[in-house]
N, C-alpha and C positions, 0 to 999 in steps of 0.2 A: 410317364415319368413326372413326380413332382417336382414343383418350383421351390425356389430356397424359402419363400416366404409360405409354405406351406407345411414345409421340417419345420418353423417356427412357430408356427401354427400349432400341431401336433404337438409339442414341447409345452405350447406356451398353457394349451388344456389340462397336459398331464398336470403341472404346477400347482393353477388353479383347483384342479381337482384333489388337489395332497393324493394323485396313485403314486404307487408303488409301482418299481418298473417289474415285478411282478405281475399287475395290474396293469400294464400298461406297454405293453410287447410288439405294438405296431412299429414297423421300422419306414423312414421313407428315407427315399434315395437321392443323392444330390449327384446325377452322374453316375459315377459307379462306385460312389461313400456313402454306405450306411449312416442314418442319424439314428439313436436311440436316447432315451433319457439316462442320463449318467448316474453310476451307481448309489453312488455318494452324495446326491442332490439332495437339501432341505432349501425349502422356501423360509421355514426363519432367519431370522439376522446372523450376522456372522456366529456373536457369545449364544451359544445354547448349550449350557450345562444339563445334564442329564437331573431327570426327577428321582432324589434318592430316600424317598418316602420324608414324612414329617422331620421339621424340627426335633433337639432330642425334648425340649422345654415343652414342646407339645404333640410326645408320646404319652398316652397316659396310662401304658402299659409298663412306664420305668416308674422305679420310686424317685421320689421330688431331689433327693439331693442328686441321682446319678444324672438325671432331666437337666439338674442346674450345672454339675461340672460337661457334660458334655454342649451344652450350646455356649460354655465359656469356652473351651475348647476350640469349639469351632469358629470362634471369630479368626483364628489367626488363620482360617481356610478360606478364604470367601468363597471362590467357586464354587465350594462344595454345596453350601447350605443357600446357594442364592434364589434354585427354584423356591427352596422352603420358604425362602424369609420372603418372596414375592406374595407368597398364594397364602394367603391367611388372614384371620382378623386380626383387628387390634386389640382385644380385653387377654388374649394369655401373654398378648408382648408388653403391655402395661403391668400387668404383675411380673413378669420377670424383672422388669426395671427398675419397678421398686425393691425388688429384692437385693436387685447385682449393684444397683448404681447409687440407694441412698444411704449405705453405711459411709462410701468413700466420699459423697460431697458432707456427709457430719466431719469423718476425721481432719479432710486434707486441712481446713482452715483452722486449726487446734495452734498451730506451733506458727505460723504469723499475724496472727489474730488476738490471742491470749496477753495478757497486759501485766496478768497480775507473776505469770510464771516466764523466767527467761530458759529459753532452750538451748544451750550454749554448742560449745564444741566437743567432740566424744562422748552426746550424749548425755551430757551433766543438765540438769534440772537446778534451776534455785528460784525461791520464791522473793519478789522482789517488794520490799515493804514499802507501801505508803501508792499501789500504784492503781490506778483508776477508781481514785476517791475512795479506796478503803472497800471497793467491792471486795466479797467472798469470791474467793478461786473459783468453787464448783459454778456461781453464776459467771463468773466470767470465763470458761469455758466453756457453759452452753451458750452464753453471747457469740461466741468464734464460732461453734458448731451452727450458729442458726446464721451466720453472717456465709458460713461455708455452702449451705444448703441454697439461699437466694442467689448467692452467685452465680453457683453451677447449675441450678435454674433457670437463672436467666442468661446465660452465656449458652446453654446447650438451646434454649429456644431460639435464640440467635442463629444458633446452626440448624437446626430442624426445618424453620420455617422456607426459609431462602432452600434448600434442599429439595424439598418435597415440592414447593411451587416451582424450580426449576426441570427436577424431575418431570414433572407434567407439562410442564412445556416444551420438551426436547422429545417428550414420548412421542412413537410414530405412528402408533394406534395396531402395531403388528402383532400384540399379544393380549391375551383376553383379560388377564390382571389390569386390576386398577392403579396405575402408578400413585395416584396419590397415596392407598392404603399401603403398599409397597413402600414408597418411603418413609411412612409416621414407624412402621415397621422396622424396616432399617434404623433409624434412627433410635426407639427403646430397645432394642438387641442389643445395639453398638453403643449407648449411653455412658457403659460404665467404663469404659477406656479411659477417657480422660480424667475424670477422677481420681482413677486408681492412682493413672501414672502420678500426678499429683501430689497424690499422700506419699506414695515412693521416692515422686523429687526431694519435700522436705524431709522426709524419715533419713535418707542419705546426707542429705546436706550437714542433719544433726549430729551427724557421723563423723565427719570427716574430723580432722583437726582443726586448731585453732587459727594454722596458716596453711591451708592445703594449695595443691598445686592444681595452677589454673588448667591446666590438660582434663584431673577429674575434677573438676568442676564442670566445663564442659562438655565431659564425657555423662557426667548425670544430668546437665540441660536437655545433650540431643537424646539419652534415653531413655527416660522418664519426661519430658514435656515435648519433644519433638515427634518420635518415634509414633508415639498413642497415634498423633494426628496425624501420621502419615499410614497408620492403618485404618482408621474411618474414611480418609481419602480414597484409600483402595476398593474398599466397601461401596463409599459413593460413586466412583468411577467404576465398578464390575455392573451395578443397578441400574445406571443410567444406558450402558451397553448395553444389557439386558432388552432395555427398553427400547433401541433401536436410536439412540443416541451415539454419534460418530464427532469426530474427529475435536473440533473446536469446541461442541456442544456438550461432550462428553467431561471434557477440560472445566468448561464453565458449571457444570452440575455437580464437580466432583472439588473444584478448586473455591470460589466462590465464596461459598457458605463457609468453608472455615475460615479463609481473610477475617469476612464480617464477624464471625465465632475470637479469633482471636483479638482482633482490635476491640469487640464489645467488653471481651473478658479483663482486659489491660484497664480500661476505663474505670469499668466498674473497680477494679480493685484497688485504684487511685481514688473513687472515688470513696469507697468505705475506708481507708488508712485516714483520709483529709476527715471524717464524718467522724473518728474514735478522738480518745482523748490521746494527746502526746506520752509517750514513753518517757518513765523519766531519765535523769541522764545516767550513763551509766559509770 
């Protein structure tokens, strides 16, 4: 008759050995109770999403644009795509980023940034004479679009780097992926969220009326500037699981880097308003 520490023994081989209780049909006896290894057993971490072949951005079996709507698509799934965004290089995630994420850091900065054109309420457009020394409009809208571009450059590096080095520090070494490329990854996937949301904030703000009510107002802060970032959170916090990161440390991989993300982002754009010339009065 074996000892308990001997079912555990038995078990503890299967494990190590990734059998299958297929493979693995020896039963010992604790008394007169069968041990076997349980049906349902994985040695990975709790999150193991299933592998559901490639990204769609890198199938190169799709044409480019169906490639680009579906990995857009798929950010609002993370589960789904999280084997894919672990296991890959960086050179097809860096072209998609530039594809998905720099038209929205050109526009967002267009309508707070622009000096020579006021963006009023419902939408109305007036050009305002006399205003940043007599610039040409078209230059001073690609000033805004290049002032857009630095920002959200350096605010999403803000969040990338703190990301990816936390990432690697909470990893537990239980998977063969590299977390650091795993999160430069996650991070150009999920780049263009906040942007977009962005340009959406003020494209609505432009909207509204000239006295709108502060409910939608609110209602366009948290859904268009909040929301975005609470689905890169999600993102950050499914990768960091992934990785064998729990409880407190999962929180810090996933929370963290956007604090630092937001507060950079607040700064800099205090500090480009203080760096332009004053608006004139209206």
């Amino acid at each position: 008759m074996a000892k308990l520490s001997e079912s555990r023994g038995c078990a503890e081989t299967c494990r190590r050995a990734g059998a299958s209780v297929a493979r693995c049909r020896r039963a010992w006896y604790i008394g007169a109770v069968p041990y076997t290894e349980p049906e349902g057993y994985r040695p990975e971490p709790p999150l193991d999403p299933q592998a559901n072949g490639p990204l769609g951005w890198e199938d190169e079996a799709l044409p480019w644009h169906t490639r680009l709507a579906r990995t857009l698509s798929a950010t609002f799934a993370p589960l789904d795509t999280l084997h894919a965004v672990a296991n890959g290089t960086i050179a097809p995630a860096l072209r998609f980023m530039l594809l998905s994420t720099l038209p929205w850091m050109l526009l967002w900065a267009i309508i707070p940034f622009t000096h020579t054109l006021s963006f009023g309420p419902s939408f109305r457009v007036a050009v305002i004479p006399g205003a940043s020394g007599g610039m040409p409009i078209e230059l001073d809208v690609v000033r805004a679009m290049a002032i857009g571009v630095a920002l959200s450059g350096l605010t999403q590096l803000s969040w990338a780097l703190p990301f990816v080095s936390l990432l690697a520090g909470f990893a537990d070494g239980s998977r063969t992926e590299d977390p650091k490329r795993a999160g430069w990854r996650t991070a150009l996937y999920r780049m263009w969220v906040v942007p977009f949301g962005m340009t959406l904030f003020f494209v609505a703000t432009s909207a509204l009326p000239a006295e709108p009510n502060d409910f939608v107002v609110e209602l366009a802060l948290l859904g268009f500037q909040m929301l975005p970032r609470m689905l890169v959170l999600v993102h950050c916090h499914v990768m960091a699981r992934y990785f064998g990161a729990d409880g407190y440390g999962a929180m810090a991989v996933s929370v963290v880097p956007l604090v630092v993300q937001w507060a950079v982002g607040l700064w800099l754009q205090d500090l480009a308003v203080s760096l332009l010339p004053a608006m004139p009065p209206a």
